[in-house]
C-alpha positions, 0 to 999 in steps of 0.5 A: 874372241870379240876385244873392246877397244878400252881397258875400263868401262866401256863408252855409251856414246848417245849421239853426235856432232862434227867430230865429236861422240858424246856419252850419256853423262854429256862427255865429248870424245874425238871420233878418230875411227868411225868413218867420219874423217872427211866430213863428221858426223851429222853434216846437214849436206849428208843429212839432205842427200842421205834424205834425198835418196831414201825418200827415192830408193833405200836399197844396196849395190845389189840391184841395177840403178842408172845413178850407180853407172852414172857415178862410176862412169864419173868416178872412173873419169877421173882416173887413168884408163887402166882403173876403168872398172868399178867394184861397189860393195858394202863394206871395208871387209867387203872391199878387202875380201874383194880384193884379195880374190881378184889377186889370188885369181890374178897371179894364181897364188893362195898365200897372203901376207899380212901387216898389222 
């Protein structure tokens, strides 16, 4: 049930850099769907935060901590009065899952469309 994404062998990628994913033989590949469009991989200013924070707390959304009201409260500025209400979670099928409950409770329907 579980498909790769390459018709051949598969890719061993061992690190890292910007936009680019390297393989055990050195090759560099452009990283176009790993979550990195926006600042690439191993930024030293995502590094220094990443480091900063576990060094304070290394945990999830689960539990309270002032700095998750503290950048929903700057996120939520920034947006129209309508968007006030923040949802933090794990993942993108996380967020989706999210989504598609608060739609179903919302308009009282179960069917989904769906495009892919």
């Amino acid at each position: 049930s579980c498909k790769v994404f390459y018709a051949k062998d598969p890719l061993k990628i061992v690190r890292a850099q910007g936009q680019y994913m390297f393989d055990e033989k050195g090759e560099n590949y452009l990283d176009c769907i790993n979550n990195v469009a926006h600042v690439g991989h191993s930024h030293p200013y995502v590094i220094k935060a990443a480091t900063k924070q576990m060094e304070l707390l290394n945990t999830n959304s689960r539990f309270l901590h002032d700095s998750l009201v503290q950048y929903a409260q700057r996120l939520t500025a920034t947006l129209p009065e309508k968007l006030s209400v923040c949802y933090f979670v794990n993942s993108g099928s996380e967020a989706n899952d999210l989504a598609l409950r608060l739609a179903r409770q919302y308009r009282g329907h179960q069917d989904v469309i769906t495009l892919e």
